[in-house]
Jmol script that loads the backbone (N, CA, C; Angstrom):
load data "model"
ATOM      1  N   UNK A   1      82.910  93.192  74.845  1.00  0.00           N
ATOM      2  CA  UNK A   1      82.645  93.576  76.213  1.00  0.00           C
ATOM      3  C   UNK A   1      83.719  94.559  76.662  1.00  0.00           C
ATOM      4  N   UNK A   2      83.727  95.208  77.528  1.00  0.00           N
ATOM      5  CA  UNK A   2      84.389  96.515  77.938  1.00  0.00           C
ATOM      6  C   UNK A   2      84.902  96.401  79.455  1.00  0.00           C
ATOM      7  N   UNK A   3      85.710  96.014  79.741  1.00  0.00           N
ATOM      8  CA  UNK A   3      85.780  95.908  81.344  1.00  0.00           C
ATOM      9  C   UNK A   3      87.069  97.141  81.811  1.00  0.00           C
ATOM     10  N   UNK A   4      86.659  97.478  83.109  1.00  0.00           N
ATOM     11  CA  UNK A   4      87.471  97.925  83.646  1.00  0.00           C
ATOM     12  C   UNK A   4      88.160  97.064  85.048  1.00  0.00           C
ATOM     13  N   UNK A   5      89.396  97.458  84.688  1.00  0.00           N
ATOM     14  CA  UNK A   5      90.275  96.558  85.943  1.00  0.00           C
ATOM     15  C   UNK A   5      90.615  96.902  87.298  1.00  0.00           C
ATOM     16  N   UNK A   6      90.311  96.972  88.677  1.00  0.00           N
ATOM     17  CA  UNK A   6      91.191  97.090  89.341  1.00  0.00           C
ATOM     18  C   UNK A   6      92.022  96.643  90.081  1.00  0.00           C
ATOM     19  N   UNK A   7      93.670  97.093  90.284  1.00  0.00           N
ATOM     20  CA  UNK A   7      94.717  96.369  91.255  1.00  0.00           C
ATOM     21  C   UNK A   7      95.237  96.767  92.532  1.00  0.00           C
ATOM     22  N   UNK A   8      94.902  96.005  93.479  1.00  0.00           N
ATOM     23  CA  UNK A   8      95.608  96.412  94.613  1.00  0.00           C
ATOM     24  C   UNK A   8      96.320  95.939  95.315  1.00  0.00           C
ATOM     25  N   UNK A   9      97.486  95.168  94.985  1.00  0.00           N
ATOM     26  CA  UNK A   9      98.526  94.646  95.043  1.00  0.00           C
ATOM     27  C   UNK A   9      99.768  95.081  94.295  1.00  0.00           C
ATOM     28  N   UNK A  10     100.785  94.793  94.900  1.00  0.00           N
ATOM     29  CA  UNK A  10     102.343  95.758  94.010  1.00  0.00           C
ATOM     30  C   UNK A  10     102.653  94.506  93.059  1.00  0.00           C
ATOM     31  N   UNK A  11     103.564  94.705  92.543  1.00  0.00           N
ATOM     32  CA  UNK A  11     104.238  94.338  91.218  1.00  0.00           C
ATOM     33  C   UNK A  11     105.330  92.817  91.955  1.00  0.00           C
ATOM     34  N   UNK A  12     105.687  92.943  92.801  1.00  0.00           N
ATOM     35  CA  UNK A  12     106.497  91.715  92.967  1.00  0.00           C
ATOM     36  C   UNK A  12     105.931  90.910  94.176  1.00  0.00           C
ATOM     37  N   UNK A  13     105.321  91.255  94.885  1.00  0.00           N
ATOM     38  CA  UNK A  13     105.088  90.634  96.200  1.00  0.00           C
ATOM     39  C   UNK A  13     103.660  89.907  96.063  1.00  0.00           C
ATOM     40  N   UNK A  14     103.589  89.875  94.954  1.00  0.00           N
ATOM     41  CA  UNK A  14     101.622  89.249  94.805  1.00  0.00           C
ATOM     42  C   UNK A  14     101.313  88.839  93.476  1.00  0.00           C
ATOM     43  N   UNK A  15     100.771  87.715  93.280  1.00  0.00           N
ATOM     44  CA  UNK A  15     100.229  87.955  91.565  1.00  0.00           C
ATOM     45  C   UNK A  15      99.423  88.790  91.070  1.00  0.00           C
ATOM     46  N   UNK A  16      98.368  89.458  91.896  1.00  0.00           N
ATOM     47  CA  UNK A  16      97.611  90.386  91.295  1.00  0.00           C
ATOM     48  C   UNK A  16      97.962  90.948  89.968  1.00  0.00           C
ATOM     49  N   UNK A  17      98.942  91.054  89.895  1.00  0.00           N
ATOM     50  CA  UNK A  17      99.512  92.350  89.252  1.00  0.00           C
ATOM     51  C   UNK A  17      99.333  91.767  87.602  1.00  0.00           C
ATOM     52  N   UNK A  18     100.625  90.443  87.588  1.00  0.00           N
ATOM     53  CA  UNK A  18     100.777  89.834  86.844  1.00  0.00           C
ATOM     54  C   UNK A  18      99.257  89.070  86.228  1.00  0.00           C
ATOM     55  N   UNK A  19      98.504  88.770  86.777  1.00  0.00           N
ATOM     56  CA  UNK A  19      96.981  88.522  86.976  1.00  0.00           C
ATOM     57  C   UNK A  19      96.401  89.401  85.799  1.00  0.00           C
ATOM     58  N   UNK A  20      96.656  90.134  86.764  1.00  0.00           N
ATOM     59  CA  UNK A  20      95.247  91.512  85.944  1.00  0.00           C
ATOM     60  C   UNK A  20      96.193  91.682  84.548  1.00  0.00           C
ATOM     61  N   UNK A  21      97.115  91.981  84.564  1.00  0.00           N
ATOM     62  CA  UNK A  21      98.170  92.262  82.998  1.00  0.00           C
ATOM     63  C   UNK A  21      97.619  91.086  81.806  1.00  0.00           C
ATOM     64  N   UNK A  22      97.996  89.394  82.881  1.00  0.00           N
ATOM     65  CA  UNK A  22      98.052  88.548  81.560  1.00  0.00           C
ATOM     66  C   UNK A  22      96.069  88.545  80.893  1.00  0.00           C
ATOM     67  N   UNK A  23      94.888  88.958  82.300  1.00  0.00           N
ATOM     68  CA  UNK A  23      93.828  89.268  81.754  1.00  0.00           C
ATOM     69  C   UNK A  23      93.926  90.328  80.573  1.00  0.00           C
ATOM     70  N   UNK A  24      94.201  91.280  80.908  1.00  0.00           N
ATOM     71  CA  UNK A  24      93.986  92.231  80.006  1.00  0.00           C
ATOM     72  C   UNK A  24      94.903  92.014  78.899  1.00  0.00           C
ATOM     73  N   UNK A  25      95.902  91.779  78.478  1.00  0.00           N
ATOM     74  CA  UNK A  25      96.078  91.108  77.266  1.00  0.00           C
ATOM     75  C   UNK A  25      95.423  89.841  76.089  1.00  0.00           C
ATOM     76  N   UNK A  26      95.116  89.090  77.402  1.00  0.00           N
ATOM     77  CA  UNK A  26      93.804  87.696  76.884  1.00  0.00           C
ATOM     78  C   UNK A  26      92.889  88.721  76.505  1.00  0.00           C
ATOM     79  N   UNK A  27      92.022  89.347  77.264  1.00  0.00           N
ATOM     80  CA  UNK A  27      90.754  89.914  76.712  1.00  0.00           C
ATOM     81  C   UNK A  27      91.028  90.706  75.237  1.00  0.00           C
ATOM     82  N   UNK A  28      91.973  91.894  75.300  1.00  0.00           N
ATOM     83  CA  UNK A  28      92.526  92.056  74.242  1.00  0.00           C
ATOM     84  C   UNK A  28      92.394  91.736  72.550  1.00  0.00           C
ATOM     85  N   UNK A  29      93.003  90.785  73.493  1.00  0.00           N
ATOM     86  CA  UNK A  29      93.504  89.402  72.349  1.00  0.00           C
ATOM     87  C   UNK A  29      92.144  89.200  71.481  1.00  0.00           C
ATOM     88  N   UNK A  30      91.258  88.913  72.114  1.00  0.00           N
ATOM     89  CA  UNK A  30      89.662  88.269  71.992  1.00  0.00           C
ATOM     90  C   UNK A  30      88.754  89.541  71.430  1.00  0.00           C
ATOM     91  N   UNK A  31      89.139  90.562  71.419  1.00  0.00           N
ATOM     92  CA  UNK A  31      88.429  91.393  70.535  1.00  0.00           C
ATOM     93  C   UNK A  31      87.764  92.697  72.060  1.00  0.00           C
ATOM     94  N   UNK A  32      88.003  92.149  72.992  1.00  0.00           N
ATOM     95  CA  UNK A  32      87.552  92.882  74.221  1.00  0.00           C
ATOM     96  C   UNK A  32      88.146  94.236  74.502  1.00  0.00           C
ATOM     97  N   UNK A  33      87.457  95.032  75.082  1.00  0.00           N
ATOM     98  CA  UNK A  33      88.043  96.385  75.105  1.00  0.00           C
ATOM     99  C   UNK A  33      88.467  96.918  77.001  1.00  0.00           C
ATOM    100  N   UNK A  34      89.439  96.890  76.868  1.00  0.00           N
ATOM    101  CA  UNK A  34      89.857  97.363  78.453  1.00  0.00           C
ATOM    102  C   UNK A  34      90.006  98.788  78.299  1.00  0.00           C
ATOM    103  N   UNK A  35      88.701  99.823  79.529  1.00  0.00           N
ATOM    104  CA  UNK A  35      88.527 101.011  79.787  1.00  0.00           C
ATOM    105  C   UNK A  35      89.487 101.575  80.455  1.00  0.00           C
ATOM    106  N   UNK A  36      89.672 100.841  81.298  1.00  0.00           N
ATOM    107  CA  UNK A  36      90.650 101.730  82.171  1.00  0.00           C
ATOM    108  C   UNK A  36      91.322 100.700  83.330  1.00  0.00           C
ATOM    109  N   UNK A  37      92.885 100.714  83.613  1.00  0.00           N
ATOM    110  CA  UNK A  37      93.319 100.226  84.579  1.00  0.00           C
ATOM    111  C   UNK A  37      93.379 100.846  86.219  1.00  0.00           C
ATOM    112  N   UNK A  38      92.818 100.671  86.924  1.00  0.00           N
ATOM    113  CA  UNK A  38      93.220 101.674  88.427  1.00  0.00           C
ATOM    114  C   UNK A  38      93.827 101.059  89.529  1.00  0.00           C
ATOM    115  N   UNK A  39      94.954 101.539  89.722  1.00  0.00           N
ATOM    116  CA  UNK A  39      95.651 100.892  90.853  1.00  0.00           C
ATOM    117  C   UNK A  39      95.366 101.501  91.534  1.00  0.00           C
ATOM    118  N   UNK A  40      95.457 100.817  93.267  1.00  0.00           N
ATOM    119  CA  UNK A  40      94.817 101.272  94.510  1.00  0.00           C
ATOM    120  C   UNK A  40      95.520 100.700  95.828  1.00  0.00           C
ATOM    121  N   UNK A  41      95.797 100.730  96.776  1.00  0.00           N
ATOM    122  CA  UNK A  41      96.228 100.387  97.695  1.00  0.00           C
ATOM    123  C   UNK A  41      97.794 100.017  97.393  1.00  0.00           C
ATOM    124  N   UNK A  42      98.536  98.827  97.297  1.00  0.00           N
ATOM    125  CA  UNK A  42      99.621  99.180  97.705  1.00  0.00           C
ATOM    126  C   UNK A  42      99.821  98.640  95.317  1.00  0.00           C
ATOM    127  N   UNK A  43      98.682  98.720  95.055  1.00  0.00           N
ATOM    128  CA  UNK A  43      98.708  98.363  93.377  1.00  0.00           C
ATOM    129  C   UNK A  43      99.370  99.902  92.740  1.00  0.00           C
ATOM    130  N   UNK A  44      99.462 100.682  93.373  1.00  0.00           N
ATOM    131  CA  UNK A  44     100.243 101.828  93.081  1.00  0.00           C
ATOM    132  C   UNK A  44     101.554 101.639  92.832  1.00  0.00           C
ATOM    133  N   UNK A  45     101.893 100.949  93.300  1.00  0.00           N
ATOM    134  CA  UNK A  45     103.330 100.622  93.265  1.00  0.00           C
ATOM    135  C   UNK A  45     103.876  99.599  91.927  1.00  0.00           C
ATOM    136  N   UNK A  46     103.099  99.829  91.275  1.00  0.00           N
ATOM    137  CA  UNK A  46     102.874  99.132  90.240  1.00  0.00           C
ATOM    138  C   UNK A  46     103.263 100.339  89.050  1.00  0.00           C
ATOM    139  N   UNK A  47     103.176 101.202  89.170  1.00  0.00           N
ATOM    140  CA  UNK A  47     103.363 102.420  88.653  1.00  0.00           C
ATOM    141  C   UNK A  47     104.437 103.799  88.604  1.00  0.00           C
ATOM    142  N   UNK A  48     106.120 102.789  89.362  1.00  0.00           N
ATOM    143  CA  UNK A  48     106.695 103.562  89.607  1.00  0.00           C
ATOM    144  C   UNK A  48     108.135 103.745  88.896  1.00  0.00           C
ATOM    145  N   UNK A  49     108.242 104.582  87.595  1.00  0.00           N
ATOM    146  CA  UNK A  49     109.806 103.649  87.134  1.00  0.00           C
ATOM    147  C   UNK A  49     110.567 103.678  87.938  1.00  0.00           C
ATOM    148  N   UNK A  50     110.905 104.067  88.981  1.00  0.00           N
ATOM    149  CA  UNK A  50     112.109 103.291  89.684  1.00  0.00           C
ATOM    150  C   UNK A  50     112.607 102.195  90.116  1.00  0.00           C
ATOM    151  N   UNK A  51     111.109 101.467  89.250  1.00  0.00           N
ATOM    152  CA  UNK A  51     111.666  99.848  89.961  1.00  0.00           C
ATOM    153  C   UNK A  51     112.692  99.275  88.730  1.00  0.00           C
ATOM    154  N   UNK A  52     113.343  98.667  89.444  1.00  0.00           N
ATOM    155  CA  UNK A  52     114.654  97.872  88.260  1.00  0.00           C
ATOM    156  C   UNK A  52     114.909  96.281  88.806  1.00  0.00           C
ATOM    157  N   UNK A  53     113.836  95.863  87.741  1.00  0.00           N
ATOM    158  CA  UNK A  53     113.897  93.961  88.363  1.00  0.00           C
ATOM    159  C   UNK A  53     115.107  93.658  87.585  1.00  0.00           C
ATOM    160  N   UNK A  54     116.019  92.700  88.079  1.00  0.00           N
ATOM    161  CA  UNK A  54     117.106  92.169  87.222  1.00  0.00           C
ATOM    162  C   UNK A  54     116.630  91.976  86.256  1.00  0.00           C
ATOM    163  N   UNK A  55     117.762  91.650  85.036  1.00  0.00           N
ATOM    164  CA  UNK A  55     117.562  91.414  83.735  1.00  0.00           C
ATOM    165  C   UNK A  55     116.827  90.281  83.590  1.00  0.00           C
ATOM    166  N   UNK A  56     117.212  89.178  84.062  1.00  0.00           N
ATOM    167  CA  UNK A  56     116.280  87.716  84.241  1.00  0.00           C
ATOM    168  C   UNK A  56     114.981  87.445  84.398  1.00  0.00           C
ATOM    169  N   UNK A  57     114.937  88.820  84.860  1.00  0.00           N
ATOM    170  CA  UNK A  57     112.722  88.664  85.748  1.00  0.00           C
ATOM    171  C   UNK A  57     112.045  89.877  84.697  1.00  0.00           C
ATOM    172  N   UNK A  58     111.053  89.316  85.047  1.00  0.00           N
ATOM    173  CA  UNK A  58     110.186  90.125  84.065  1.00  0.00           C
ATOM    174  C   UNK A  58     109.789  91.672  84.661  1.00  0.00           C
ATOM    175  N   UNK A  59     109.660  92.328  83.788  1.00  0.00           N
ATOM    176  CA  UNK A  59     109.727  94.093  84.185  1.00  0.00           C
ATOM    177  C   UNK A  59     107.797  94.602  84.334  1.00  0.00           C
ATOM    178  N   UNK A  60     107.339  94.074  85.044  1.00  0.00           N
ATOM    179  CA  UNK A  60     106.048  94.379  85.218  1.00  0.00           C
ATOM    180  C   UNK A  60     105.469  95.810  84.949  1.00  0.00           C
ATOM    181  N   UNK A  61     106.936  96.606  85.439  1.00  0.00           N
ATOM    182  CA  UNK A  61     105.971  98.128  85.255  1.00  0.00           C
ATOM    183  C   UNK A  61     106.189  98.686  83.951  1.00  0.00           C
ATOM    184  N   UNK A  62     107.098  97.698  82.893  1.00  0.00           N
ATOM    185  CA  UNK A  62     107.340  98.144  81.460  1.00  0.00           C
ATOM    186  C   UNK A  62     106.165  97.256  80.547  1.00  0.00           C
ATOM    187  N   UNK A  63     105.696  96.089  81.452  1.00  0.00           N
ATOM    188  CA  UNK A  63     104.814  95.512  80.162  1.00  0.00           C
ATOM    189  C   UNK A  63     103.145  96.524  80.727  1.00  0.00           C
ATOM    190  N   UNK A  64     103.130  97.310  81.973  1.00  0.00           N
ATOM    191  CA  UNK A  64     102.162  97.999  81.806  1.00  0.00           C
ATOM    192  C   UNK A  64     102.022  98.916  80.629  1.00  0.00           C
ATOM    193  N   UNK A  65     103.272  99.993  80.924  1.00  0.00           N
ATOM    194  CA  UNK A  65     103.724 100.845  80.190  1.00  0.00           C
ATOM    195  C   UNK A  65     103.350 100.441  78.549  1.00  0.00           C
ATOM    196  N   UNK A  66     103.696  99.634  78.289  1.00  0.00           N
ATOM    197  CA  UNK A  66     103.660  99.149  77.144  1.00  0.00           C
ATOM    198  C   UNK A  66     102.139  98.799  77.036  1.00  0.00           C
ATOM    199  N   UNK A  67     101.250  98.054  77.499  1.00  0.00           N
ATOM    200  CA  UNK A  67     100.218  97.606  77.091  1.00  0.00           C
ATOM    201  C   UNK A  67      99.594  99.296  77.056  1.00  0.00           C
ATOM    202  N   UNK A  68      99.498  99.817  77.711  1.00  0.00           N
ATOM    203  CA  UNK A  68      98.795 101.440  77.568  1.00  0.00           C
ATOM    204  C   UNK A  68      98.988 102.324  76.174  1.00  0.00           C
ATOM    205  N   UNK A  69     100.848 102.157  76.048  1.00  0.00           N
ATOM    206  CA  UNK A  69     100.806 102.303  74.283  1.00  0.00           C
ATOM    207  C   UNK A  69     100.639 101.836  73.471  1.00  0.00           C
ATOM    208  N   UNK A  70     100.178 100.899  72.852  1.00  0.00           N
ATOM    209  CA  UNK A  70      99.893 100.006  72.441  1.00  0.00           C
ATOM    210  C   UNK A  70      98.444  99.811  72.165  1.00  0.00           C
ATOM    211  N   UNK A  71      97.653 100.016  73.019  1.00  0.00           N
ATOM    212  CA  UNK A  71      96.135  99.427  73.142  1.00  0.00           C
ATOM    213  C   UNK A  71      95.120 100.947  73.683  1.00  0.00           C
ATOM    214  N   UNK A  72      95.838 101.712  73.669  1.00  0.00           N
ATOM    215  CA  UNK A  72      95.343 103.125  74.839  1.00  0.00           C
ATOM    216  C   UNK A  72      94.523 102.618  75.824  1.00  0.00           C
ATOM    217  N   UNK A  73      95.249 101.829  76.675  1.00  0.00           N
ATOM    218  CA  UNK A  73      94.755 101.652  77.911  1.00  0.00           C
ATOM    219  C   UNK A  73      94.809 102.790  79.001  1.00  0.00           C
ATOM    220  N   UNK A  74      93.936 103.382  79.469  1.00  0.00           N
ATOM    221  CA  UNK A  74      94.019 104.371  80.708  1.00  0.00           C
ATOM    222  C   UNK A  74      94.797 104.258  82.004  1.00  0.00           C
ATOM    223  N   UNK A  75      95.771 103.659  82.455  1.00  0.00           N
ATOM    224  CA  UNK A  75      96.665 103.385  83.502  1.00  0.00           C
ATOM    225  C   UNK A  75      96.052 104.531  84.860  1.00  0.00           C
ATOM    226  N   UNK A  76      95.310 104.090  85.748  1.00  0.00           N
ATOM    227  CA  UNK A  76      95.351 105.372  86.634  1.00  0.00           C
ATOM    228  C   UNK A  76      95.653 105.141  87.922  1.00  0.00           C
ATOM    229  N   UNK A  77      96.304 105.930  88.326  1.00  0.00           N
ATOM    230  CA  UNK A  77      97.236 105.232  90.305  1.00  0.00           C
ATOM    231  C   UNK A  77      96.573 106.552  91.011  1.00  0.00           C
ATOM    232  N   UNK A  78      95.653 105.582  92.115  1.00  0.00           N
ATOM    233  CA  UNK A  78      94.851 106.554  93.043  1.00  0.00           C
ATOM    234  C   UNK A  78      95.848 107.668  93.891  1.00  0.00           C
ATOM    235  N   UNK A  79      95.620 108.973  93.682  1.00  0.00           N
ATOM    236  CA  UNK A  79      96.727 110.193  94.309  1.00  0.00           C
ATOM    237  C   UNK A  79      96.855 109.571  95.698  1.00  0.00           C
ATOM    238  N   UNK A  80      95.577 109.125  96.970  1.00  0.00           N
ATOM    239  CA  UNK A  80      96.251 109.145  98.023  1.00  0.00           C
ATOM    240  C   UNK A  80      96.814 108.384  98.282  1.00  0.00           C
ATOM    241  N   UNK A  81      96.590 106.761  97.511  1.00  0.00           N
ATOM    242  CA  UNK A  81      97.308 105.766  98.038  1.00  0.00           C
ATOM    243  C   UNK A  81      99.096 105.750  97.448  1.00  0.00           C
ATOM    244  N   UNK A  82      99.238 106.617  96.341  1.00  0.00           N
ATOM    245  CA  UNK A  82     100.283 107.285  95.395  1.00  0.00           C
ATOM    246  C   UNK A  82     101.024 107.698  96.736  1.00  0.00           C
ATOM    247  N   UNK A  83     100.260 109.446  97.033  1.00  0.00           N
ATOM    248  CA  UNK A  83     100.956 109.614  98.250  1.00  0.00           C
ATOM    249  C   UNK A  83     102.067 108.971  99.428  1.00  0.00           C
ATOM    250  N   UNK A  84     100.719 108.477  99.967  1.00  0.00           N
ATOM    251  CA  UNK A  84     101.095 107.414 101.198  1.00  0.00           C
ATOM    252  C   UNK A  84     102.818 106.554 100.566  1.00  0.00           C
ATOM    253  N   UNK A  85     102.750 106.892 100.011  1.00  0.00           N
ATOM    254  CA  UNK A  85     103.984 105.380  99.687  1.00  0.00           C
ATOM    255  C   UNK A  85     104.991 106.068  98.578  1.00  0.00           C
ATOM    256  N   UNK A  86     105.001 107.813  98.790  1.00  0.00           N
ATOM    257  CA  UNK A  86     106.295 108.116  97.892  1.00  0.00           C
ATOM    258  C   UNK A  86     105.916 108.506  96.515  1.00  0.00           C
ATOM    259  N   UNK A  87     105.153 108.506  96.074  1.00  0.00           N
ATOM    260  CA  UNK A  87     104.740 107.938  94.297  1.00  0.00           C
ATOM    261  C   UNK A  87     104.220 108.801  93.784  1.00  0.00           C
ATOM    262  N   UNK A  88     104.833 110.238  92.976  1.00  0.00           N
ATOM    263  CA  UNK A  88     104.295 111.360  92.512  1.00  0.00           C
ATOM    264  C   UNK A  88     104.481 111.268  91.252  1.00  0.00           C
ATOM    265  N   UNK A  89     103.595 112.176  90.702  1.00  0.00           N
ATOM    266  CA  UNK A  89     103.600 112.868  89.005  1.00  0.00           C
ATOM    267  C   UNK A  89     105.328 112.426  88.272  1.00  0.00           C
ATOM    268  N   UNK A  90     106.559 112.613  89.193  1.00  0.00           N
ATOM    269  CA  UNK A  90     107.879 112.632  88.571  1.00  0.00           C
ATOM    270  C   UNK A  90     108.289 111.658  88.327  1.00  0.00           C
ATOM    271  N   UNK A  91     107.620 110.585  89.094  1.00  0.00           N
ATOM    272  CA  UNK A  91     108.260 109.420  89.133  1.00  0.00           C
ATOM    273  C   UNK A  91     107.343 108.114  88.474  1.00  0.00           C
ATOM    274  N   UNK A  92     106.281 108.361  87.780  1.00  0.00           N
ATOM    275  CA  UNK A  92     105.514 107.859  87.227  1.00  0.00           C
ATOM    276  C   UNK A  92     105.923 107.062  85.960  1.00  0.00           C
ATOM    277  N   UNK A  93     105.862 105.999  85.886  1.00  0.00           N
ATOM    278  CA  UNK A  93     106.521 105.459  84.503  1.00  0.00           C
ATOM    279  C   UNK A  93     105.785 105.977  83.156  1.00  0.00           C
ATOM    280  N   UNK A  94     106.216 105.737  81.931  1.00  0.00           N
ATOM    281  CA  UNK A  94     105.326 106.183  80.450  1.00  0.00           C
ATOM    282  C   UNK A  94     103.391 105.671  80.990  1.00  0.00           C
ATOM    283  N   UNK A  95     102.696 106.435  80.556  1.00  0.00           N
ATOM    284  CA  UNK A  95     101.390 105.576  80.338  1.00  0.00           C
ATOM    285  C   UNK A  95     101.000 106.052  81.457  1.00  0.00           C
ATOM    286  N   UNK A  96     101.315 106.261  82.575  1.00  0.00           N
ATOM    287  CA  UNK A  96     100.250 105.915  84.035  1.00  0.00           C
ATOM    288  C   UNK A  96     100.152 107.301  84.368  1.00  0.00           C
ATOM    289  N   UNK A  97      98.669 107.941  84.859  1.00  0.00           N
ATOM    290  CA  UNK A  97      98.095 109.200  85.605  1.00  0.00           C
ATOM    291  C   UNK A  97      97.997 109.177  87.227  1.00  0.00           C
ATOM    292  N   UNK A  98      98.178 110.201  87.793  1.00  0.00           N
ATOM    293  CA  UNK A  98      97.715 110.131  88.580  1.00  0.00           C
ATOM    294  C   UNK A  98      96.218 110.760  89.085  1.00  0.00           C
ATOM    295  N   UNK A  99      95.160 110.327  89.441  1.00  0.00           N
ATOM    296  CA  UNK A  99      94.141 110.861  89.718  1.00  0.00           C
ATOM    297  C   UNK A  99      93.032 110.625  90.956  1.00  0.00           C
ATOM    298  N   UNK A 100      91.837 110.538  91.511  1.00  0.00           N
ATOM    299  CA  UNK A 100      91.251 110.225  92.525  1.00  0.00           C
ATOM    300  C   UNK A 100      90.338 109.028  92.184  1.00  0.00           C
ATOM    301  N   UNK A 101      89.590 108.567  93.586  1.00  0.00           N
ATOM    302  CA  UNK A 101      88.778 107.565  93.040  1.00  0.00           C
ATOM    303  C   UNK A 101      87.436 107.628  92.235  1.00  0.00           C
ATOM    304  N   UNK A 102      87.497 108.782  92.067  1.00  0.00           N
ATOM    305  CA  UNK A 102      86.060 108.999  90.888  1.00  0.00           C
ATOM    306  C   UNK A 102      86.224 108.090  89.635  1.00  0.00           C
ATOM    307  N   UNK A 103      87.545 107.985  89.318  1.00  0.00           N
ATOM    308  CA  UNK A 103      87.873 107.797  88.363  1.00  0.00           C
ATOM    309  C   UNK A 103      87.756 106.168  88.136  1.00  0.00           C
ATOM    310  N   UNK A 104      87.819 105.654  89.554  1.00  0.00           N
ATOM    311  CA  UNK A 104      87.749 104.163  89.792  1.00  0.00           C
ATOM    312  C   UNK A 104      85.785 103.846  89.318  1.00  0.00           C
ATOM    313  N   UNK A 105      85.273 105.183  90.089  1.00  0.00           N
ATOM    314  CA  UNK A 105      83.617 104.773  90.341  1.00  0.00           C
ATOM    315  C   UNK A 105      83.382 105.112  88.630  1.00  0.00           C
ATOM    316  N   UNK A 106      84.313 106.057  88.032  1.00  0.00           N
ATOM    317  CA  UNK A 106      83.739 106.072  86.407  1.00  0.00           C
ATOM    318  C   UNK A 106      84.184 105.222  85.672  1.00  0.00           C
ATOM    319  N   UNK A 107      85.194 104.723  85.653  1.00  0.00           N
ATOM    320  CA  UNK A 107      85.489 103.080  85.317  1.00  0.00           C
ATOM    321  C   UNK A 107      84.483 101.992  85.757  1.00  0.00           C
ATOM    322  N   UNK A 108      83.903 101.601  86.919  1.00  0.00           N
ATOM    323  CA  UNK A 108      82.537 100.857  87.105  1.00  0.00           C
ATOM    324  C   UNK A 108      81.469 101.415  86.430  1.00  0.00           C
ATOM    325  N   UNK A 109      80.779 102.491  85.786  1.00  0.00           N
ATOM    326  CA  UNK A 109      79.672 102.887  85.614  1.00  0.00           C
ATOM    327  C   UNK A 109      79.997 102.677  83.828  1.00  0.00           C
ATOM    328  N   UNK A 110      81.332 102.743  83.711  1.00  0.00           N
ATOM    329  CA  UNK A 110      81.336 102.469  81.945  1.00  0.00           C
ATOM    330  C   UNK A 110      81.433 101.156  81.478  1.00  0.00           C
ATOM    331  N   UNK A 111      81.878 100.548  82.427  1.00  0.00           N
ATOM    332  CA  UNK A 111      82.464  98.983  81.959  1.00  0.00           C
ATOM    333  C   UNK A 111      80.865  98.250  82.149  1.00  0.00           C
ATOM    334  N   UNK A 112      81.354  97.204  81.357  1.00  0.00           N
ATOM    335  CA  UNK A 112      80.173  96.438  81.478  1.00  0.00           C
ATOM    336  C   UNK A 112      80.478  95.072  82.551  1.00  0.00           C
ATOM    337  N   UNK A 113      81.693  94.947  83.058  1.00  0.00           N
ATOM    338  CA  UNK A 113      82.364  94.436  84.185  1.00  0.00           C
ATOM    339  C   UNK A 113      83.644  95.245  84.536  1.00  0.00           C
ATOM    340  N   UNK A 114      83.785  94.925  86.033  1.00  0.00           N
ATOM    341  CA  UNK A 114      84.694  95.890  86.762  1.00  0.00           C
ATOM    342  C   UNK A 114      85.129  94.439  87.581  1.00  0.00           C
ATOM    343  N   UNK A 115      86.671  93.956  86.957  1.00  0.00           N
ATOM    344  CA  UNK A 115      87.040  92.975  87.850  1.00  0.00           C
ATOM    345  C   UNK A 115      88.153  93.462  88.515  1.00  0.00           C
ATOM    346  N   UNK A 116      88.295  93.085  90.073  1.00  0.00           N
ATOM    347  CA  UNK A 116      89.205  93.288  91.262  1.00  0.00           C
ATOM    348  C   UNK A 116      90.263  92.094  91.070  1.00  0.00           C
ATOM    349  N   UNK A 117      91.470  92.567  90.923  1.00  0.00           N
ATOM    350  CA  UNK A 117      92.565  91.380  91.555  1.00  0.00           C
ATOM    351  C   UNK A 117      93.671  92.250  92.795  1.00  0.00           C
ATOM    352  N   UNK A 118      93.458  91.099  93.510  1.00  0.00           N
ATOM    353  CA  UNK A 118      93.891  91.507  94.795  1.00  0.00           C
ATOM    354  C   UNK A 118      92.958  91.624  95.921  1.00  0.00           C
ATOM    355  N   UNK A 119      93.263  91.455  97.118  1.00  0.00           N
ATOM    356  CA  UNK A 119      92.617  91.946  98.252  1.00  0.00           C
ATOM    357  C   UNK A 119      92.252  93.717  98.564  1.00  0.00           C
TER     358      UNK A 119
END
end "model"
wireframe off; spacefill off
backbone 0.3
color backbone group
């Protein structure tokens, strides 16, 4: 099965994040194919290396990074919600694009499920 994911929640303030990651590794795992990731609303923020969690906590925007090399997962952070909140082309961690929501509606039209975590 083929799903595409989307997140709209940030990296520390919500599970979403952690959610949609430990899915898409399970599915993975299981022989499943993840199309494309799209962050959206404040799930952009999910996508920024400048975050630096202490050494102790887990680095959410490196096990993205990583699952994208690894698996060629499509990482994509919607430009306006990018915008809105600071988050350009420079500052983008390994793996993640920036692009519009077409890209969200062509992720639903390929997947054979399109699951939401987050509000």
């Amino acid at each position: 099965m083929k799903f595409g994911i989307l997140v709209n929640e940030g990296p520390y303030q919500h599970q979403a994040s952690d959610s949609a990651y430990l899915f898409c590794k399970a599915a993975i795992a299981k022989g499943h194919e993840i199309g494309r990731v799209f962050f959206y609303h404040d799930g952009v923020n999910n996508s920024t290396r400048l975050t630096e969690p202490p050494q102790d906590d887990r680095n959410i925007v490196a096990r993205w990074s990583k699952l994208a090399e690894e698996h060629g997962v499509d990482l994509v952070v919607c430009v306006a919600a990018a915008l809105r909140r600071g988050i350009k082309d420079e500052v983008l961690a390994p793996g993640f694009r920036i692009s519009g929501l077409g890209q969200l509606v062509e992720a639903g039209i390929e997947a054979d499920r399109l699951v939401t975590f987050g509000d």
